[in-house]
C-alpha positions in Angstrom: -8.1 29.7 18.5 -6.8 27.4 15.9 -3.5 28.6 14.0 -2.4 27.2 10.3 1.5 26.6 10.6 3.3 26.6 7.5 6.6 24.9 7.8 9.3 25.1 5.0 12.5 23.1 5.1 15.7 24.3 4.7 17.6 23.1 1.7 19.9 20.1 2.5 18.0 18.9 5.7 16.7 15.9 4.5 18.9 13.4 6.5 18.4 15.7 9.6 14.7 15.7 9.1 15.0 11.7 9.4 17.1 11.6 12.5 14.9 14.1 14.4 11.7 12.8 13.4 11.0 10.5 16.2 11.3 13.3 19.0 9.1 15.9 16.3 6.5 12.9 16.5 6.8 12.6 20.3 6.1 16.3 20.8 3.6 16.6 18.0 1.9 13.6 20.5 1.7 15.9 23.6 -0.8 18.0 22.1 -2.6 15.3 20.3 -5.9 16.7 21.8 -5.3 20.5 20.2 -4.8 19.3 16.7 -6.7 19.1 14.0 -4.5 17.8 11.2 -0.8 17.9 10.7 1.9 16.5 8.1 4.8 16.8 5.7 4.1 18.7 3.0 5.8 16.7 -0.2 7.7 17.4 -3.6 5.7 16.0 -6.3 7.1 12.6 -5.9 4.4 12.1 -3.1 7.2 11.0 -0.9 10.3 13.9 -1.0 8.9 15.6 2.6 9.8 19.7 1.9 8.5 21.1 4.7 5.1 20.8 7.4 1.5 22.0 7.8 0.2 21.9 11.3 -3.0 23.1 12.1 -3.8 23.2 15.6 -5.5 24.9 18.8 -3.3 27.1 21.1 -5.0 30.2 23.2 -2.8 32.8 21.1 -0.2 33.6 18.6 2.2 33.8 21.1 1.6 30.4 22.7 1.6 28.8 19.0 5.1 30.3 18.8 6.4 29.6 22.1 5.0 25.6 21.1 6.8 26.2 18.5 10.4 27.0 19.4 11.3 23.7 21.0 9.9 21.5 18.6 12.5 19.3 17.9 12.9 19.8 14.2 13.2 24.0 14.7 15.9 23.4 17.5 17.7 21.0 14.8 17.6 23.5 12.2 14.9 21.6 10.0 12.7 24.7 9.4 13.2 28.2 7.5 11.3 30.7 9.2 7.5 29.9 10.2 4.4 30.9 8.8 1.8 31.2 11.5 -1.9 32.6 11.1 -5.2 32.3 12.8 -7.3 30.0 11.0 -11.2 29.6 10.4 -12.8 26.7 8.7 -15.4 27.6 6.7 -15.8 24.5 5.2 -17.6 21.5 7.1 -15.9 18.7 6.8 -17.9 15.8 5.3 -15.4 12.6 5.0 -12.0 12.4 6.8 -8.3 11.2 5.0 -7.1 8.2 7.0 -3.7 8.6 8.2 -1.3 7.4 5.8 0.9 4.5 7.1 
């Protein structure tokens, strides 16, 4: 089942956020095969990361938020609470967006 995860930061957590990202991008790689998109979400700037939207493939709920609770930004304290639903895409998806560098 594929679950939206909406990811808000926690005021102040920008420098953390930079130190943790390379073990959030390591884990994020371990399930590589379940995910269908993921990224910061972004002030208006483009560039000022404010929080994350994964979207990926677990069997439940429960196993998105077990997944979720030793990803390395929650264990640093990145995130406010999650928001996690099931998620169906209704829309087929004619062109891709190429990862940004």
């Amino acid at each position: 089942m594929i679950f939206a995860i909406l990811l808000m930061d926690r005021p102040g957590t920008a420098e953390l956020r930079t130190q943790v990202r390379p073990a959030h991008r390591d884990y994020l790689a371990k399930l590589a095969d379940k995910m269908a998109f993921s990224g910061p979400l972004t002030s208006e700037d483009g560039k000022t990361a404010v929080g994350s939207l994964l979207v990926m493939d677990f069997p439940s709920k429960a196993a998105a938020e077990a997944w979720l609770s030793e990803e390395p930004f929650t264990k640093a304290g990145v995130y406010e609470k999650p928001i996690i639903h099931a998620f169906s895409n209704m829309w087929e998806q004619k062109v891709g967006f190429p990862p940004s560098a």
